[in-house]
C-alpha positions as CSV (number, residue, x, y, z in Angstrom):
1,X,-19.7,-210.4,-86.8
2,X,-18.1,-212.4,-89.6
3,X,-19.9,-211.9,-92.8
4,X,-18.3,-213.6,-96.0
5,X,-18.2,-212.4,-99.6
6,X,-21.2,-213.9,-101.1
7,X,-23.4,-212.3,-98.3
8,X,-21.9,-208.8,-98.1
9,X,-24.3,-208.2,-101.3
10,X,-27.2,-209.2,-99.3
11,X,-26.1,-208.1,-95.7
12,X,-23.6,-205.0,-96.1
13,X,-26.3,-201.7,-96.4
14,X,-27.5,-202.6,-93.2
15,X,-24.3,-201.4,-91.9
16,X,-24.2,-198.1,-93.5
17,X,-27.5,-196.5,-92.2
18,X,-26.8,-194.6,-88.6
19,X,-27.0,-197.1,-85.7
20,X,-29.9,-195.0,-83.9
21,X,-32.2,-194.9,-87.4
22,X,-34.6,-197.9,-87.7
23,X,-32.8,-200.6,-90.1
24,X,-33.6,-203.1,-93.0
25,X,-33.2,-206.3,-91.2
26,X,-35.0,-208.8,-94.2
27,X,-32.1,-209.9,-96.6
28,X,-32.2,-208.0,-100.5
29,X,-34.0,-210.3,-102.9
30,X,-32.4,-208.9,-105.9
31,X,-28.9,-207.9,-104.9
32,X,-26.7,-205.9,-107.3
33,X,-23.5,-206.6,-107.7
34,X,-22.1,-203.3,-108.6
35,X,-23.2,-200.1,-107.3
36,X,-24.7,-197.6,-109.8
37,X,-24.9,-194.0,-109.3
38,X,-27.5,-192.0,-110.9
39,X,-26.5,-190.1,-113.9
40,X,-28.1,-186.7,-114.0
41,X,-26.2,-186.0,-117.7
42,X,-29.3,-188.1,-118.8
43,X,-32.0,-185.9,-117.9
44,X,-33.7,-183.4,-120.3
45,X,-32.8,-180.7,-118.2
46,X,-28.9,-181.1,-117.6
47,X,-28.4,-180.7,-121.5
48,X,-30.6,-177.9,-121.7
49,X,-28.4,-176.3,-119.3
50,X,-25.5,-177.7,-121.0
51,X,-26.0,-177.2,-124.5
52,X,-27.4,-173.7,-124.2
53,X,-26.5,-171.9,-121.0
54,X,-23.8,-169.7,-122.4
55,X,-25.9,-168.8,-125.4
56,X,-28.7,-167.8,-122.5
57,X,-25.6,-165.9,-120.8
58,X,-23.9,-164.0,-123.9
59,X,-27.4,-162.8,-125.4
60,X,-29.3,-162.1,-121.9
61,X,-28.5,-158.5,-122.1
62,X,-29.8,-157.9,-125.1
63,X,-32.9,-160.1,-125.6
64,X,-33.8,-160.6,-122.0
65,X,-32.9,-157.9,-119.2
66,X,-36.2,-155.8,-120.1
67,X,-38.5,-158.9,-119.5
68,X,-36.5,-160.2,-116.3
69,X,-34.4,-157.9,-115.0
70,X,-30.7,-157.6,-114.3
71,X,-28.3,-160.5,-114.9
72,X,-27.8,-161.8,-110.8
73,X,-24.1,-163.6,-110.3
74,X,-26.1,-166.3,-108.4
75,X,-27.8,-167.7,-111.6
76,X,-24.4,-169.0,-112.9
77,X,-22.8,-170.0,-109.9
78,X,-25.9,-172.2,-109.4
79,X,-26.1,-173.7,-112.9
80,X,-22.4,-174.4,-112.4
81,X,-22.8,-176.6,-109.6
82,X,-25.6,-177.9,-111.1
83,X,-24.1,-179.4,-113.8
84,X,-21.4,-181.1,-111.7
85,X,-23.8,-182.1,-108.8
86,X,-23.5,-186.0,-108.7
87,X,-20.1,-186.3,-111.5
88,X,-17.4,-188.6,-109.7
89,X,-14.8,-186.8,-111.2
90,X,-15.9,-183.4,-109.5
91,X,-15.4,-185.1,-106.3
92,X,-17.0,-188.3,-104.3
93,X,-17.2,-189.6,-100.7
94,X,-15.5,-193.2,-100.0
95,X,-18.3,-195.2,-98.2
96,X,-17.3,-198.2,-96.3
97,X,-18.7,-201.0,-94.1
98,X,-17.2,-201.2,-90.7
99,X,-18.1,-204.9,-90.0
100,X,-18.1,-206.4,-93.7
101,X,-15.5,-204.2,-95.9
102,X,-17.5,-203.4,-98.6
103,X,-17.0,-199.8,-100.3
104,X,-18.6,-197.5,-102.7
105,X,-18.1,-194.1,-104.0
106,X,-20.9,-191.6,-103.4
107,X,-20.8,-188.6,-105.6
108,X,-21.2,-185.1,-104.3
109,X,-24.5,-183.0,-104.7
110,X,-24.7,-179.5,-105.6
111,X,-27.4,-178.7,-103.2
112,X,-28.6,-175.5,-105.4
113,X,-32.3,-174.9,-104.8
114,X,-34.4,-174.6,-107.5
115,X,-32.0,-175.5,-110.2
116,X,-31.1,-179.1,-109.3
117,X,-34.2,-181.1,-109.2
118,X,-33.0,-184.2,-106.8
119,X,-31.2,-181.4,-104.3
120,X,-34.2,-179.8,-104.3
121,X,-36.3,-182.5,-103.3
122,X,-34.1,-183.8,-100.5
123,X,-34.7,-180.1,-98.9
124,X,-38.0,-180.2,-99.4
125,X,-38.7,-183.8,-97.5
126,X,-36.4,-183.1,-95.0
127,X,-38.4,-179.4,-94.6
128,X,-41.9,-181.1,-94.4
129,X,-41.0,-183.6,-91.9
130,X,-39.4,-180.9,-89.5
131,X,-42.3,-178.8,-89.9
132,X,-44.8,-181.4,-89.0
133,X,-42.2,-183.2,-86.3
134,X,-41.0,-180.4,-85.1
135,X,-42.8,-176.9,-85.3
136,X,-46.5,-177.3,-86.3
137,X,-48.5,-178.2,-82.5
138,X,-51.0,-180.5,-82.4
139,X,-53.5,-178.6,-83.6
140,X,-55.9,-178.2,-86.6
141,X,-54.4,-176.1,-89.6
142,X,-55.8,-174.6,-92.7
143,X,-53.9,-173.5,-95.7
144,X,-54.5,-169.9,-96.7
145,X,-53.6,-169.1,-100.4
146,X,-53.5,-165.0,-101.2
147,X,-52.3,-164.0,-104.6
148,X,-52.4,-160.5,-106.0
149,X,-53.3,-159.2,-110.0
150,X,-51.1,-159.2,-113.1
151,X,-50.3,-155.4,-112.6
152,X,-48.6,-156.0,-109.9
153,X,-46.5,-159.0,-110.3
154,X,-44.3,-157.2,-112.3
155,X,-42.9,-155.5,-109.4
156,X,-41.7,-158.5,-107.7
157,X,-40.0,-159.5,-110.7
158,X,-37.1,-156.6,-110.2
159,X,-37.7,-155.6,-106.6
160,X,-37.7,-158.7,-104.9
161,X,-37.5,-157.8,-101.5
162,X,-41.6,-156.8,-102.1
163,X,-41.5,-160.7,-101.6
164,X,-41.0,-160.6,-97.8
165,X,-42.6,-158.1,-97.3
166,X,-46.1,-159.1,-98.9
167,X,-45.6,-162.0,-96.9
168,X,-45.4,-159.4,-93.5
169,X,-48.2,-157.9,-94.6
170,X,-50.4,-161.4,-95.2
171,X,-49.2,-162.2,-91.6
172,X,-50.6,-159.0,-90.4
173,X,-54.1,-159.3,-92.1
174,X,-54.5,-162.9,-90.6
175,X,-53.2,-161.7,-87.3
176,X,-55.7,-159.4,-87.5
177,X,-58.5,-161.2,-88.8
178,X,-57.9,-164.3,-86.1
179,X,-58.1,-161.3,-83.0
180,X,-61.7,-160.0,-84.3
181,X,-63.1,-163.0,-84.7
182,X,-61.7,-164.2,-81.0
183,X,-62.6,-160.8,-79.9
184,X,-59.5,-160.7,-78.3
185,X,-56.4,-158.5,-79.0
186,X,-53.7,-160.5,-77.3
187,X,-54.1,-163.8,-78.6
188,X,-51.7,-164.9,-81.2
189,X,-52.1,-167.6,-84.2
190,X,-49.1,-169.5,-85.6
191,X,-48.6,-169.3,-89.2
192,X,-46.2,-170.5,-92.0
193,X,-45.6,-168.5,-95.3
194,X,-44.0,-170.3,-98.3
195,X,-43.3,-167.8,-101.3
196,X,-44.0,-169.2,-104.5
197,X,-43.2,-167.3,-107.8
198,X,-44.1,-169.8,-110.3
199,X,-47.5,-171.0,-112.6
200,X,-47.9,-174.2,-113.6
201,X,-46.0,-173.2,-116.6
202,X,-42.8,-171.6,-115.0
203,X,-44.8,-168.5,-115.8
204,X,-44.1,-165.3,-113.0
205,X,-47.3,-165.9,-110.3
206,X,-46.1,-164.6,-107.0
207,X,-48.6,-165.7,-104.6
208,X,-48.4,-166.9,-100.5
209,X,-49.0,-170.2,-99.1
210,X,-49.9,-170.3,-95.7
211,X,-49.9,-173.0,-92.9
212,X,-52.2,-171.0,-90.2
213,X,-53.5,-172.7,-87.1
214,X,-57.3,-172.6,-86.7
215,X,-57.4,-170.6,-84.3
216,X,-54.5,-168.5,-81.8
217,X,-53.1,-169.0,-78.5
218,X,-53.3,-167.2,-75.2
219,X,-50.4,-166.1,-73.1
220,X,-51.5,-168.8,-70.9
221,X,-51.0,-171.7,-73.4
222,X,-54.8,-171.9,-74.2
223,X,-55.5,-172.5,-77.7
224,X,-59.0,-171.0,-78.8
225,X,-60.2,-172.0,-82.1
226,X,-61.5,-170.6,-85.3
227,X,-63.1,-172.8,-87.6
228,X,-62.3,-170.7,-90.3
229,X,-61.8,-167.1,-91.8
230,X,-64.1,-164.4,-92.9
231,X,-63.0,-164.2,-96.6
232,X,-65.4,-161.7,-97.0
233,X,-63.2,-159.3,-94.3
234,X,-59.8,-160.9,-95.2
235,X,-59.8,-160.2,-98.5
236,X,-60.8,-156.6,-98.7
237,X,-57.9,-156.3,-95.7
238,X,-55.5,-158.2,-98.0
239,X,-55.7,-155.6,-100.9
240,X,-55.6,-152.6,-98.8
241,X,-52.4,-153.5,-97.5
242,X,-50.9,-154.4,-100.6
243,X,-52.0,-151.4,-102.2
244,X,-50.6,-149.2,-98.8
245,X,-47.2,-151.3,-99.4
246,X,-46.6,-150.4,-102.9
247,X,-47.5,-146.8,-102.4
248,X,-45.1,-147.1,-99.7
249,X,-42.6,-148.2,-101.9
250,X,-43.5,-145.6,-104.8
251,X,-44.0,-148.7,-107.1
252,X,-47.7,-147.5,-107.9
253,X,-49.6,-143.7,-107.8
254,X,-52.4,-143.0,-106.3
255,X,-54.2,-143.5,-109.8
256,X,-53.1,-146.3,-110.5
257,X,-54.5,-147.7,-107.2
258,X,-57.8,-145.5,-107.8
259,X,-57.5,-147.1,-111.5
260,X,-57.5,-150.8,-110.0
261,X,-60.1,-150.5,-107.6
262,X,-62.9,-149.5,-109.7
263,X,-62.3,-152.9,-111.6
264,X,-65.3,-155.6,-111.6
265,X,-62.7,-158.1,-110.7
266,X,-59.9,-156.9,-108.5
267,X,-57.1,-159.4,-109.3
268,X,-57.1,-160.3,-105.5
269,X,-57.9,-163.5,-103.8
270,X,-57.7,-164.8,-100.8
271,X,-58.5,-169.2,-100.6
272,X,-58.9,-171.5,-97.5
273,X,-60.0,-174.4,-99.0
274,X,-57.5,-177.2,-97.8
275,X,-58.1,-177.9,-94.0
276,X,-56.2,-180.3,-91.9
277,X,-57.7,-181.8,-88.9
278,X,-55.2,-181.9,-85.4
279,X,-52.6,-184.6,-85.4
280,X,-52.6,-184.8,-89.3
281,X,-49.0,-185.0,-89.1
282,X,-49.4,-186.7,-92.7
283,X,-51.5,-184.1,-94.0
284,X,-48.6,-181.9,-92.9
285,X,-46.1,-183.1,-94.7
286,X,-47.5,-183.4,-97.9
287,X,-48.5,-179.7,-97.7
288,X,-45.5,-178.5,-96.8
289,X,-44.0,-180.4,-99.7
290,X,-46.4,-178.5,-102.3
291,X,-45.7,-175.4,-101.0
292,X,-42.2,-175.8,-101.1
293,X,-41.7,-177.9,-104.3
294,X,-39.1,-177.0,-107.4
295,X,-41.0,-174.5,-110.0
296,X,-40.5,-177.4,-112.8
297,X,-40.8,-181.6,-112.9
298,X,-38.5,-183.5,-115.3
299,X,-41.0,-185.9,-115.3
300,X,-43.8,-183.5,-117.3
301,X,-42.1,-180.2,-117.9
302,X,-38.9,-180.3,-120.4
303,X,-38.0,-182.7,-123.2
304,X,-35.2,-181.5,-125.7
305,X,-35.9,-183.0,-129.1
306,X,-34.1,-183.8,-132.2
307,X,-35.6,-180.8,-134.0
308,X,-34.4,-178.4,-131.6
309,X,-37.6,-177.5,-129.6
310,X,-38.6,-179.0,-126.6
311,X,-41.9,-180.8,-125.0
312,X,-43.7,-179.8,-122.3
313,X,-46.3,-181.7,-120.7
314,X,-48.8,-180.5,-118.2
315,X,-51.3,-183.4,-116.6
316,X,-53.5,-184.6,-119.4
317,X,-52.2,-181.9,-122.2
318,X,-49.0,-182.7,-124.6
319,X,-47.8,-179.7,-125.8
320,X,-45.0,-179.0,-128.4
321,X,-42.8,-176.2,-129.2
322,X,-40.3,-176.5,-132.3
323,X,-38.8,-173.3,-132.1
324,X,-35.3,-173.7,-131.5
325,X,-34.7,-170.2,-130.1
326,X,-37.8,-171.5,-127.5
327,X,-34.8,-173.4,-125.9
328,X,-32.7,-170.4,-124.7
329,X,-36.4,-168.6,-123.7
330,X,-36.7,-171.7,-121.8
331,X,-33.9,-171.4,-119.9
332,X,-34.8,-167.6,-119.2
333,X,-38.3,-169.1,-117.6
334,X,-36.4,-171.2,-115.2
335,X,-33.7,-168.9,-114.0
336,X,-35.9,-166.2,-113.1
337,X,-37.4,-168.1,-110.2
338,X,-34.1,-169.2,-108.7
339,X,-33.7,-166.8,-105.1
340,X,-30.9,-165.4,-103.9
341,X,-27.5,-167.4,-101.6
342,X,-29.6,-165.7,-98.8
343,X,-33.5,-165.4,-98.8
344,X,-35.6,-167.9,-97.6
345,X,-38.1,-169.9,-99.1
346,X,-39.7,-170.6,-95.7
347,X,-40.4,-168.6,-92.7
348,X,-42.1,-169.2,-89.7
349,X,-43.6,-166.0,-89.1
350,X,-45.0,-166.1,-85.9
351,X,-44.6,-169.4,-83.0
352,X,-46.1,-169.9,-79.9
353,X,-45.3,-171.4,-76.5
354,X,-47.7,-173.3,-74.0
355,X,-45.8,-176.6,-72.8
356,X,-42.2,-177.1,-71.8
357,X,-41.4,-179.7,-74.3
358,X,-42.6,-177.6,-77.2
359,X,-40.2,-175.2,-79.2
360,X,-40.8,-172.1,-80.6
361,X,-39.0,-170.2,-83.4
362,X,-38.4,-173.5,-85.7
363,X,-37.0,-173.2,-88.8
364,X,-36.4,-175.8,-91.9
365,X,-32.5,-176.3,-91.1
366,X,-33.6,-178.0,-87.7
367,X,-32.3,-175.5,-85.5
368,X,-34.6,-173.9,-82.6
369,X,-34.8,-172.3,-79.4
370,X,-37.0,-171.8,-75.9
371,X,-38.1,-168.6,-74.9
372,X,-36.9,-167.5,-71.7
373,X,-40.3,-167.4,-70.2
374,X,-42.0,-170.5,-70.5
375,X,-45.5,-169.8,-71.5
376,X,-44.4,-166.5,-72.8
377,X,-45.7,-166.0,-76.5
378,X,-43.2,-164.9,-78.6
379,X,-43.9,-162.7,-82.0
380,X,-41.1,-163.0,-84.5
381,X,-40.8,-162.4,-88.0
382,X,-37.6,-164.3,-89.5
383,X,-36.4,-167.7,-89.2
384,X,-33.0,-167.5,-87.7
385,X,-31.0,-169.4,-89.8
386,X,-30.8,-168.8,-93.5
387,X,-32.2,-171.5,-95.2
């Protein structure tokens, strides 16, 4: 196909999407002449980072270790990326139109997770629509929120492989849970856990969201269902094991648990509010893509200001902080909930089997695999791939 210069502005992006992928067949009405890349030096954030990051790294020992722990080699590897991720002169892909010619330089992307706001979103859209396309089954879901008290936040904070493990242990209080109500010790529910460390405020809250199927499946394929939970047996269950795993890890005495129990308000809970009926597929998505969000928005959170402070704004509230040293604090808030190269934010914690064309074991980087008995339920605790 012939296309001439005055309609390569109209025609030439329908060229550069992958032939298989549905494509924009109606003609631009407002077709720009020159492509413009986005400019992340603009945003608030960016020059935070690059105004005061090696202030933040020269005076962390001293002002910051006892509040978040050790300095962690990841934080400036990622904030160094960051603030190249979309620069032309770090580096750019040369995209061109087979048919009509036309070019354009793409920057590269830093792809750091919870640092770089537009990397982080890309993983997060492309998680939720795997998770609903590809691992969830067509059946109704509930979202299961457990979160534990103040006291023993802290913990996570410099020991954060407590992280995975709470999440084993709200796996096996569900698991359990699920089995009494069926009456049924073999039967198996599929669940989700997303690992979220941060308030509203960027504030340390370690808590769990859950994806949990309502109800488990047999060995046979046979999905049983449980409208819903028994809060008043889950979350008794969900502090005893908490309390058992930090005894286990001698991050608590005996007192201290003793101590916490006797408290009119334990600190636990255990919500199950959000419910998504079968084939919600939409539903899906957009839960995934809470659970998985960045700790901070650009579009509420940070605004450096001529004074020195910054803004913050948080739904229908405008607050205002004009401290200048807040900036360097600021930037202590937001490295704190960035994980490690490894860790995942996501794991499928348990998957199960009962057609040929489903998959079991999922994970957010696309990859999966078929037990090697069909039908066979299959209990696993990690995703495979580290995403």
């Amino acid at each position: 196909m012939t296309v001439s210069v005055h309609e390569v502005k109209y025609y030439c992006v329908h060229y550069l999407r992958p032939p298989l992928l549905p494509v924009m067949t109606a003609a631009c009405l407002h077709p720009l002449l020159l492509y413009r890349p986005r400019d992340p030096q603009a945003s608030e954030l960016w020059r935070l980072m690059d105004r005061h990051f090696e202030t933040f790294q020269r005076v962390y020992d001293e002002r910051f270790q006892v509040k978040y722990g050790y300095w962690r080699p990841i934080v400036e590897r990622s904030v160094t990326a960051y603030l190249r991720c979309g620069d032309l002169d770090e580096g750019f892909a040369r995209v061109r139109c087979g048919d009509c010619g036309h070019e354009m330089f793409v920057a590269f992307s830093c792809k750091q997770r919870c640092t770089c706001p537009s990397c982080h979103q890309k993983r997060m859209l492309l998680t939720a629509i795997h998770v609903a396309e590809e691992v969830c089954s067509p059946v109704a879901h509930r979202q299961v929120v457990l979160t534990i008290p103040k006291r023993l936040r802290v913990h996570t904070r410099f020991d954060r492989t407590l992280l995975g493990k709470l999440c084993a242990a709200a796996w096996g209080c569900i698991l359990a849970e699920v089995r009494r109500l069926l009456g049924r010790d073999e039967v198996v529910p599929g669940m989700i856990a997303a690992i979220q460390t941060h308030g509203e405020l960027l504030h340390w809250h370690p808590h769990i969201h859950a994806l949990v199927t309502c109800g488990a499946f047999t060995a046979e394929g046979e999905f049983l269902d449980v409208p819903e939970l028994d809060l008043g047996r889950l979350e008794p269950d969900w502090q005893e094991a908490v309390f058992a795993l930090y005894l286990a890890e001698e991050k608590v005495t005996p007192e201290v648990v003793e101590n916490m129990c006797s408290w009119p308000h334990s600190g636990f809970s255990v919500d199950q509010s959000v419910y998504l009926p079968a084939g919600d597929r939409a539903g899906i998505e957009r839960l995934v893509g809470y659970i998985t969000r960045c700790p901070f928005s650009l579009s509420r959170l940070v605004k450096v200001t001529e004074a020195g402070g910054y803004e913050r704004h948080l739904f229908q509230r405008h607050l205002v902080d004009e401290i200048p040293a807040k900036e360097v604090r600021m930037r202590g808030e937001v490295r704190h909930h960035l994980p490690e190269r490894r860790p995942r934010l996501l794991e499928v914690l348990e998957r199960t089997i009962d057609q040929p064309n489903l998959r079991i074991r999922d994970d957010s980087c696309g990859n999966s695999r078929r037990p090697k008995d069909e039908g066979h339920i299959k209990e696993e605790r990690t995703c495979p791939v580290k995403c």
